[in-house]
Chimera marker file (.cmm) of the C-alpha trace (Angstrom):
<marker_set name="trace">
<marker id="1" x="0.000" y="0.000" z="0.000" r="1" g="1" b="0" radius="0.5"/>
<marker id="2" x="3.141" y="2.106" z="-0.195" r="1" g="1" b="0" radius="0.5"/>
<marker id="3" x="2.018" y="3.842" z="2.969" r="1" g="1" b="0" radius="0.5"/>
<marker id="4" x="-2.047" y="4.486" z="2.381" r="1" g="1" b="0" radius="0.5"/>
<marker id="5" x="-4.148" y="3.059" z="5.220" r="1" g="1" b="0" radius="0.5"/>
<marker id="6" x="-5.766" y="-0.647" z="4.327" r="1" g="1" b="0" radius="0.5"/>
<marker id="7" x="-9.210" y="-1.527" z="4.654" r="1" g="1" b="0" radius="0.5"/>
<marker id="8" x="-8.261" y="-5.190" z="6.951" r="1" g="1" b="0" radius="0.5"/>
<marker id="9" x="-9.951" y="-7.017" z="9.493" r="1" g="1" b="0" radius="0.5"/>
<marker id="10" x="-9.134" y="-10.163" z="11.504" r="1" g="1" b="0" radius="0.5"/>
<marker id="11" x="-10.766" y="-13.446" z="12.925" r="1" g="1" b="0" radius="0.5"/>
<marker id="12" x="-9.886" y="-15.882" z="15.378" r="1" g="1" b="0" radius="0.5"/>
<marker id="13" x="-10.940" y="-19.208" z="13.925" r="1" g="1" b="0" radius="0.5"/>
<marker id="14" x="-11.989" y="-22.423" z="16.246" r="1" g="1" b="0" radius="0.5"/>
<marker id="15" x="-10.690" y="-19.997" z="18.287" r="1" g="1" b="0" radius="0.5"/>
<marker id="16" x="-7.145" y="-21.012" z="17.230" r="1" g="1" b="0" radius="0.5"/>
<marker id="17" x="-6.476" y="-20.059" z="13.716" r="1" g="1" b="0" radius="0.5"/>
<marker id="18" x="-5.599" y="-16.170" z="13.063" r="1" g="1" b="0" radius="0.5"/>
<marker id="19" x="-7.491" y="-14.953" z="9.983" r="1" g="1" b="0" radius="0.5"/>
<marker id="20" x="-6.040" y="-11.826" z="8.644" r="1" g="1" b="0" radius="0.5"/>
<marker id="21" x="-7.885" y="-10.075" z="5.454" r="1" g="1" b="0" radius="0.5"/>
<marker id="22" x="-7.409" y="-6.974" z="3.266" r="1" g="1" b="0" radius="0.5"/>
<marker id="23" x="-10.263" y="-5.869" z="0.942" r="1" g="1" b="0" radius="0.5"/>
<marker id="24" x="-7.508" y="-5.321" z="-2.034" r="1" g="1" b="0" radius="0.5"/>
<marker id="25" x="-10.207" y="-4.049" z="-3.987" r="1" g="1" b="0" radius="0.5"/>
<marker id="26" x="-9.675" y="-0.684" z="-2.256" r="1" g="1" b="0" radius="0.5"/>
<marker id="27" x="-5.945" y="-0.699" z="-2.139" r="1" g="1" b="0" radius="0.5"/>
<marker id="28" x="-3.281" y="-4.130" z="-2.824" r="1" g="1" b="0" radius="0.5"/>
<marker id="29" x="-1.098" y="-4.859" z="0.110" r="1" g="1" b="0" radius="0.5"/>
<marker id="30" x="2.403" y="-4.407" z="-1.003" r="1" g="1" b="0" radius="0.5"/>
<marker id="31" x="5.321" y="-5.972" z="0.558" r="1" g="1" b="0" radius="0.5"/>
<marker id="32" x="6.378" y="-3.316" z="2.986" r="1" g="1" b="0" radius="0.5"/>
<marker id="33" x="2.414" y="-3.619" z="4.326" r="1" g="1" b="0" radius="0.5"/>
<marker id="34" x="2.605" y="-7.690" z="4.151" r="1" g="1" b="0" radius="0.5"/>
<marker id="35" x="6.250" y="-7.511" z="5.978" r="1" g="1" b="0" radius="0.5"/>
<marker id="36" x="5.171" y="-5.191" z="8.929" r="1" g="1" b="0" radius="0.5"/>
<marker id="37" x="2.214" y="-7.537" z="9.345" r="1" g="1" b="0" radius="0.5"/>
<marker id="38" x="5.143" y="-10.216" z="9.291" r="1" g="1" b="0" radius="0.5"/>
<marker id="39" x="6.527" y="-8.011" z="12.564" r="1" g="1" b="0" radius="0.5"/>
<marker id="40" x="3.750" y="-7.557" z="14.499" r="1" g="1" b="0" radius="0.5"/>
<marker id="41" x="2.506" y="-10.670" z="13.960" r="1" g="1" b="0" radius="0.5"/>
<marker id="42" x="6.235" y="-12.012" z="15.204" r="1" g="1" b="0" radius="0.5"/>
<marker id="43" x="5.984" y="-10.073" z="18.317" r="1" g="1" b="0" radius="0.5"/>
<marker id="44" x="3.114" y="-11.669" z="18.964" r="1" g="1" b="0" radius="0.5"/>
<marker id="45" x="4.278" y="-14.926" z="18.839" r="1" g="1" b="0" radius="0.5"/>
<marker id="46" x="7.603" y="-14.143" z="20.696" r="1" g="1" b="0" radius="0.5"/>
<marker id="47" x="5.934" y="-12.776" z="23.552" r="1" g="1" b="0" radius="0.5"/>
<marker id="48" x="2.624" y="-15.206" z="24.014" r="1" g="1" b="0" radius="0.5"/>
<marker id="49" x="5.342" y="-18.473" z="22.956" r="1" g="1" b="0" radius="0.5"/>
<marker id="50" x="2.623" y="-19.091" z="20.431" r="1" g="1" b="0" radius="0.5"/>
<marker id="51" x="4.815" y="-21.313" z="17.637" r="1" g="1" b="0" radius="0.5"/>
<marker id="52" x="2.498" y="-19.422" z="15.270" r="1" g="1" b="0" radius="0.5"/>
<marker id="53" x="4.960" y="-19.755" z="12.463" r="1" g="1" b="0" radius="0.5"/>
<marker id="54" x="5.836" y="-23.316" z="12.770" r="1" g="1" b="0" radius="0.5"/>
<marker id="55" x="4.671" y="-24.934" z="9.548" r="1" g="1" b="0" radius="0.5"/>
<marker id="56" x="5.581" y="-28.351" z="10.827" r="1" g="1" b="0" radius="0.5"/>
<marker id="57" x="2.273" y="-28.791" z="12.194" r="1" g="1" b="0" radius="0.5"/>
<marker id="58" x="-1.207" y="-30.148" z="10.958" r="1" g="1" b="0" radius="0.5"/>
<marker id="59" x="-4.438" y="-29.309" z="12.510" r="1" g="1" b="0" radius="0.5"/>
<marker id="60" x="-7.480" y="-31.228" z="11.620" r="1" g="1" b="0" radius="0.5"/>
<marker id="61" x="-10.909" y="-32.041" z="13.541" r="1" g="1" b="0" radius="0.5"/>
<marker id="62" x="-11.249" y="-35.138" z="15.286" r="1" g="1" b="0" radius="0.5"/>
<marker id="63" x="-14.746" y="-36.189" z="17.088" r="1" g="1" b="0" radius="0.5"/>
<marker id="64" x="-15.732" y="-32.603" z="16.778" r="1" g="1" b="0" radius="0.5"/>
<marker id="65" x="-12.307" y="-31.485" z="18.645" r="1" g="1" b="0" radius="0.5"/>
<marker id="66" x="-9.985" y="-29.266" z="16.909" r="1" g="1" b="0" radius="0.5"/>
<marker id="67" x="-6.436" y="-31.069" z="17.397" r="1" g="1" b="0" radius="0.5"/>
<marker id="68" x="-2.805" y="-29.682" z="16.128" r="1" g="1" b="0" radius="0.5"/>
<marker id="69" x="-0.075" y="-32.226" z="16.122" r="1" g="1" b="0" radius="0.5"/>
<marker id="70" x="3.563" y="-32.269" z="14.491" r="1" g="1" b="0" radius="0.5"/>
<marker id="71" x="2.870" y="-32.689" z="10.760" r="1" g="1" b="0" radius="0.5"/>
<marker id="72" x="5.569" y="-35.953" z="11.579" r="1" g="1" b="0" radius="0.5"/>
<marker id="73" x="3.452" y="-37.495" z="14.197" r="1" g="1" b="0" radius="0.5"/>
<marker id="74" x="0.358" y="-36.912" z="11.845" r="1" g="1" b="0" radius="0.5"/>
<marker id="75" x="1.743" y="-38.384" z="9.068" r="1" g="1" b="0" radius="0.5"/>
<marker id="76" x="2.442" y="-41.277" z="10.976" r="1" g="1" b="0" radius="0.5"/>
<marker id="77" x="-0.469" y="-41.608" z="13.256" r="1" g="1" b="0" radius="0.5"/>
<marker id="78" x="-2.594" y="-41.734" z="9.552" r="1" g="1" b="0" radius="0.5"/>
<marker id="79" x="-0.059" y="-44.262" z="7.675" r="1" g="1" b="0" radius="0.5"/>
<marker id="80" x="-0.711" y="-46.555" z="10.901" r="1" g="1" b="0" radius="0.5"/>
<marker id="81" x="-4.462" y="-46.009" z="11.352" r="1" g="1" b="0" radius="0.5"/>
<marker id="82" x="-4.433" y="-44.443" z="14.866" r="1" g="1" b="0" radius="0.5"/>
<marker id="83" x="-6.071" y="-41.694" z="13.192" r="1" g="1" b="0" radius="0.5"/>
<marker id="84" x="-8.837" y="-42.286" z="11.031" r="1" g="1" b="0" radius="0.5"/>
<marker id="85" x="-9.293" y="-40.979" z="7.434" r="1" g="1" b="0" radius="0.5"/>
<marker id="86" x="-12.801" y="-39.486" z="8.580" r="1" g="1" b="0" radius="0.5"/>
<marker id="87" x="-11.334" y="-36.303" z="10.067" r="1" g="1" b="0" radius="0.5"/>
<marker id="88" x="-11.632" y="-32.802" z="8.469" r="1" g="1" b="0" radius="0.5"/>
<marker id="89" x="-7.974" y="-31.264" z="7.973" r="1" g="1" b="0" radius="0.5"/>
<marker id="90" x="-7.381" y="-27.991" z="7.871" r="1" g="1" b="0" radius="0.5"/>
<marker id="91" x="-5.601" y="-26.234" z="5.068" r="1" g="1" b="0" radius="0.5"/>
<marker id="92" x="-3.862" y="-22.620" z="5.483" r="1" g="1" b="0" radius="0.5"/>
<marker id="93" x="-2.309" y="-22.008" z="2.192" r="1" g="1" b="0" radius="0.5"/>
<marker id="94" x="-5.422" y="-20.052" z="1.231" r="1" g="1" b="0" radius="0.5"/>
<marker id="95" x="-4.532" y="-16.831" z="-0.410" r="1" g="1" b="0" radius="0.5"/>
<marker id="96" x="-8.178" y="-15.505" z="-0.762" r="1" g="1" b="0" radius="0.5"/>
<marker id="97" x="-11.047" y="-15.250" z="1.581" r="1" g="1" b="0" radius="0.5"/>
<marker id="98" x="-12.916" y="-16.971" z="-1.135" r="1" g="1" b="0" radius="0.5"/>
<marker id="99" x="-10.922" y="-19.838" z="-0.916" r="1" g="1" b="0" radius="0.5"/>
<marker id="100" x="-10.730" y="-19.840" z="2.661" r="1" g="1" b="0" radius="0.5"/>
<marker id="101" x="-14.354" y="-19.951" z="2.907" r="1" g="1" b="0" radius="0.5"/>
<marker id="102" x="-14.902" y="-22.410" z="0.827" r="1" g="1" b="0" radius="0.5"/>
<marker id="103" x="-11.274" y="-24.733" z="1.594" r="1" g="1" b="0" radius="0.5"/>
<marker id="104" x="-10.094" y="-23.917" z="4.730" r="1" g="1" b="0" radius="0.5"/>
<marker id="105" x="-11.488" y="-27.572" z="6.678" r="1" g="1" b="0" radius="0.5"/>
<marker id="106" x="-11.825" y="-30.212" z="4.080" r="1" g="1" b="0" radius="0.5"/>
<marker id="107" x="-12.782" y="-33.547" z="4.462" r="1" g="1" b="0" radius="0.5"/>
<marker id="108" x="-9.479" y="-36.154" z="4.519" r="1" g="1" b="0" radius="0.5"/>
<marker id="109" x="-10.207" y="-37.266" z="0.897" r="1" g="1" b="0" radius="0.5"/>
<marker id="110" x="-9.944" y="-33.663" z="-0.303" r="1" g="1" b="0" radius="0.5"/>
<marker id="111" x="-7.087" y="-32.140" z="1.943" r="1" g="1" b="0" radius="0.5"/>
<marker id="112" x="-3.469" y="-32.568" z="0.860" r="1" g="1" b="0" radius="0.5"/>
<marker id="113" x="-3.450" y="-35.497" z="3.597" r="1" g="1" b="0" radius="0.5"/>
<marker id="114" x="-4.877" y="-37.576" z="1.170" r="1" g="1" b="0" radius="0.5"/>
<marker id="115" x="-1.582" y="-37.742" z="-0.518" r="1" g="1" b="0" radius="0.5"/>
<marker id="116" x="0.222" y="-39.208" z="3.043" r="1" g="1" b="0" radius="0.5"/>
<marker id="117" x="1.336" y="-42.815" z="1.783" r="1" g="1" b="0" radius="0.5"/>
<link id1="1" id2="2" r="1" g="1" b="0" radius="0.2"/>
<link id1="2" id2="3" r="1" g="1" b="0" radius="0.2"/>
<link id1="3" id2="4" r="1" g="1" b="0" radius="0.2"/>
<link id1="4" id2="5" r="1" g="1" b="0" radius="0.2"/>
<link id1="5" id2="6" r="1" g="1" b="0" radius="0.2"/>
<link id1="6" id2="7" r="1" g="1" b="0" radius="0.2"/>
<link id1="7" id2="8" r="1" g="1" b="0" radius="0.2"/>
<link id1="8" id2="9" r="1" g="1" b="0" radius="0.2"/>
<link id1="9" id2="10" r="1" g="1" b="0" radius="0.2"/>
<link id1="10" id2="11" r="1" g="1" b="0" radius="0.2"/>
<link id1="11" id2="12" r="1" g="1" b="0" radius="0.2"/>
<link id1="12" id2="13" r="1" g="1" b="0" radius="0.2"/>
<link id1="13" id2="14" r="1" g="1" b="0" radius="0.2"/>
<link id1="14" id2="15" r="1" g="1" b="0" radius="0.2"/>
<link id1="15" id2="16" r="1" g="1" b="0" radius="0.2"/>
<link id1="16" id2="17" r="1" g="1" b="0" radius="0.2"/>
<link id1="17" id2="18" r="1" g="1" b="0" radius="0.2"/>
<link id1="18" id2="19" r="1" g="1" b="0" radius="0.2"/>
<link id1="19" id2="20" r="1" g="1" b="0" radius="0.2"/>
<link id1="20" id2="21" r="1" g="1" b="0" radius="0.2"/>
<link id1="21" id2="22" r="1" g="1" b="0" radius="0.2"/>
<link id1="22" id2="23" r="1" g="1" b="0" radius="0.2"/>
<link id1="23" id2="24" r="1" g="1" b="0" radius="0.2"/>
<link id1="24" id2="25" r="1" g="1" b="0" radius="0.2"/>
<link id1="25" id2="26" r="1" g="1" b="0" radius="0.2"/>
<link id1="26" id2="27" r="1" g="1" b="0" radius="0.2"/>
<link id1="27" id2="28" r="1" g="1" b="0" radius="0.2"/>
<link id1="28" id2="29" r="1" g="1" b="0" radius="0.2"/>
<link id1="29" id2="30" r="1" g="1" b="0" radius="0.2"/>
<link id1="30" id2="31" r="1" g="1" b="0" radius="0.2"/>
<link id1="31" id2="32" r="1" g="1" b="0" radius="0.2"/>
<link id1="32" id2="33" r="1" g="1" b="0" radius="0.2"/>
<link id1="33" id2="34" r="1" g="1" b="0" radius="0.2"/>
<link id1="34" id2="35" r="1" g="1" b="0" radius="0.2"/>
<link id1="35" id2="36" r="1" g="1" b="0" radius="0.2"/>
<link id1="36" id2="37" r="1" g="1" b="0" radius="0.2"/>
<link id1="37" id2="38" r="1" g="1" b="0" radius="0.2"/>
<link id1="38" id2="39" r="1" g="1" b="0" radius="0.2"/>
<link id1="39" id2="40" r="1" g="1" b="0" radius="0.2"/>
<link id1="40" id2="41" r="1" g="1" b="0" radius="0.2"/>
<link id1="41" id2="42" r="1" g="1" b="0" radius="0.2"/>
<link id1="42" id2="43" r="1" g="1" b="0" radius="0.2"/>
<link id1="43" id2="44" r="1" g="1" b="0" radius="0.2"/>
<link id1="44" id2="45" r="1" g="1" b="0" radius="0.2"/>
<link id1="45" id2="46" r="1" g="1" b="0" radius="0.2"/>
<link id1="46" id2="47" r="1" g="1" b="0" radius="0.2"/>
<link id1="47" id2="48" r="1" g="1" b="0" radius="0.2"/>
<link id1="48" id2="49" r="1" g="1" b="0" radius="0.2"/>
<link id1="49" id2="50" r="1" g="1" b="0" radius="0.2"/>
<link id1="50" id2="51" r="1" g="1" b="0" radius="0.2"/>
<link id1="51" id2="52" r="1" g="1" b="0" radius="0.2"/>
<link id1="52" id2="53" r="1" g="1" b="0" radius="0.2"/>
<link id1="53" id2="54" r="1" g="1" b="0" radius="0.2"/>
<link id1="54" id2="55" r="1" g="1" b="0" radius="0.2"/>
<link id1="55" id2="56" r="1" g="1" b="0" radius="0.2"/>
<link id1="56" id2="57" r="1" g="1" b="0" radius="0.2"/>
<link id1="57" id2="58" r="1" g="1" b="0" radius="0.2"/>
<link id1="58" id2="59" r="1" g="1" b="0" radius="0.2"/>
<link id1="59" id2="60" r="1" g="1" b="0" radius="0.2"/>
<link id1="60" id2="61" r="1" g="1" b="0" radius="0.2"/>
<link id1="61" id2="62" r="1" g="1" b="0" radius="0.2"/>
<link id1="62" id2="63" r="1" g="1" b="0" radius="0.2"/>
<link id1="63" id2="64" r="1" g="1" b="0" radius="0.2"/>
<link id1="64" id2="65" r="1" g="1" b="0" radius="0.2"/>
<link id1="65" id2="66" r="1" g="1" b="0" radius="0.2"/>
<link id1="66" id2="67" r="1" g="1" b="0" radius="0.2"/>
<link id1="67" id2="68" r="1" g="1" b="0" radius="0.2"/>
<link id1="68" id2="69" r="1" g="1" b="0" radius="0.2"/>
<link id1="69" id2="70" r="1" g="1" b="0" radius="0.2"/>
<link id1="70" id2="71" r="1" g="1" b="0" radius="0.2"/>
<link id1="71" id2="72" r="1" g="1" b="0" radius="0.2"/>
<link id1="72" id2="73" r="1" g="1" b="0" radius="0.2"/>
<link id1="73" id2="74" r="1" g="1" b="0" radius="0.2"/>
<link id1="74" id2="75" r="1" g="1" b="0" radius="0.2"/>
<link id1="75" id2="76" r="1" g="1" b="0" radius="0.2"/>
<link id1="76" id2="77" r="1" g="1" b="0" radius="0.2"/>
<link id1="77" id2="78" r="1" g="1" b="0" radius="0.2"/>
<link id1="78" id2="79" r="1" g="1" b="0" radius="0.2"/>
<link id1="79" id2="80" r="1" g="1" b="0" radius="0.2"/>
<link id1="80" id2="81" r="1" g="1" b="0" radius="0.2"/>
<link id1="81" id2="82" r="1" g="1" b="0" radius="0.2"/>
<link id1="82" id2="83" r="1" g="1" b="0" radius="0.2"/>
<link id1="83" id2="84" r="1" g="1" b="0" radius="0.2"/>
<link id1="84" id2="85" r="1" g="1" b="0" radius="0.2"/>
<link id1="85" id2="86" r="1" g="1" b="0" radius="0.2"/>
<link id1="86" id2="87" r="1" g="1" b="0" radius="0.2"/>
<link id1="87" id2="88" r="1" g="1" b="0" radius="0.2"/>
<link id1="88" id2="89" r="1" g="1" b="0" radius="0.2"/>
<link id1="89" id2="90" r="1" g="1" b="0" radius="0.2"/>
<link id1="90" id2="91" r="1" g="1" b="0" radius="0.2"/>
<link id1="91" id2="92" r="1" g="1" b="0" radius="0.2"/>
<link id1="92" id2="93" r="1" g="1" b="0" radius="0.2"/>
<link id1="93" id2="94" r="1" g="1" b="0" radius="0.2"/>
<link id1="94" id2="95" r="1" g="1" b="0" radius="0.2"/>
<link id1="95" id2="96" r="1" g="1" b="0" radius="0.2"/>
<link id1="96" id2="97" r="1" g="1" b="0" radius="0.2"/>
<link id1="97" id2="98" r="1" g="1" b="0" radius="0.2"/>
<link id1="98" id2="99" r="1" g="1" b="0" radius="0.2"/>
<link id1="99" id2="100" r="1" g="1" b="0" radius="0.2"/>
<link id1="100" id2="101" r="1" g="1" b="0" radius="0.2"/>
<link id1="101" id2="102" r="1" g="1" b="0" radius="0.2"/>
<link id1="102" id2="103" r="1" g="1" b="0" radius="0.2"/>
<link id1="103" id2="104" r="1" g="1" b="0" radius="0.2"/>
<link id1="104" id2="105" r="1" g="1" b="0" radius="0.2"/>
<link id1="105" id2="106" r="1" g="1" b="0" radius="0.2"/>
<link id1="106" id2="107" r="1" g="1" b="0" radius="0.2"/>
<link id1="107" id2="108" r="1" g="1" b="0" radius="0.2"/>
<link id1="108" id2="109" r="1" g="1" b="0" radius="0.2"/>
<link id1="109" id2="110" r="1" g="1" b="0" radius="0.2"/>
<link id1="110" id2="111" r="1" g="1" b="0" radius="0.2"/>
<link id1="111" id2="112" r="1" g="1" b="0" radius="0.2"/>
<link id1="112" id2="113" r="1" g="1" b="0" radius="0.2"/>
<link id1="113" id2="114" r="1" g="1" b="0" radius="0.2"/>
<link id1="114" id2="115" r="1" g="1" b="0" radius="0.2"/>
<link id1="115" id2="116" r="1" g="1" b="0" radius="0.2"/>
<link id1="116" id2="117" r="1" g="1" b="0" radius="0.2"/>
</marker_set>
């Protein structure tokens, strides 16, 4: 945004997830606006010891429980059955609020866990 204000609001998901939005229709986020967001949300995570940029994790829903394990322990836990293949997984490389919406928690057949061997 090259210093203009954006038009952004937030969500806490299954009151785990941080959602973060900009309505780019009224102005694009530029890098300087997507890096300070980067900062802050660092501090965050620094001073809460929140892991919140640890992509080594998968979060998916369990008998309507919302659990986060290391994506190695996942991966494993699946290949061996202890978890079952009739979970919802939760996918955060959503770059849209569109997609998020519509492919944030996707059933196991649908989710890039389907592709654990």
């Amino acid at each position: 945004a090259h210093g203009k204000p954006l038009s952004s609001s937030f969500k806490i998901e299954k009151n785990q997830f941080i959602i973060i939005c900009v309505d780019e229709e009224k102005e694009m986020a530029s890098g300087c606006s997507i890096d300070a967001l980067g900062k802050v949300m660092r501090e965050i995570d620094e001073e809460y010891q929140l892991g919140l940029f640890d992509r080594m994790k998968a979060s998916f829903i369990e008998n309507g429980e919302v659990k986060t394990l290391k994506l190695n322990d996942f991966k494993s836990k699946v290949r061996n059955g202890e978890i079952s293949k009739d979970i919802q997984v939760f996918d955060f490389s959503k770059n849209t609020y569109l997609e998020f919406i519509g492919n944030f928690l996707l059933p196991f057949d649908r989710s890039w866990a389907a592709g654990i061997k």
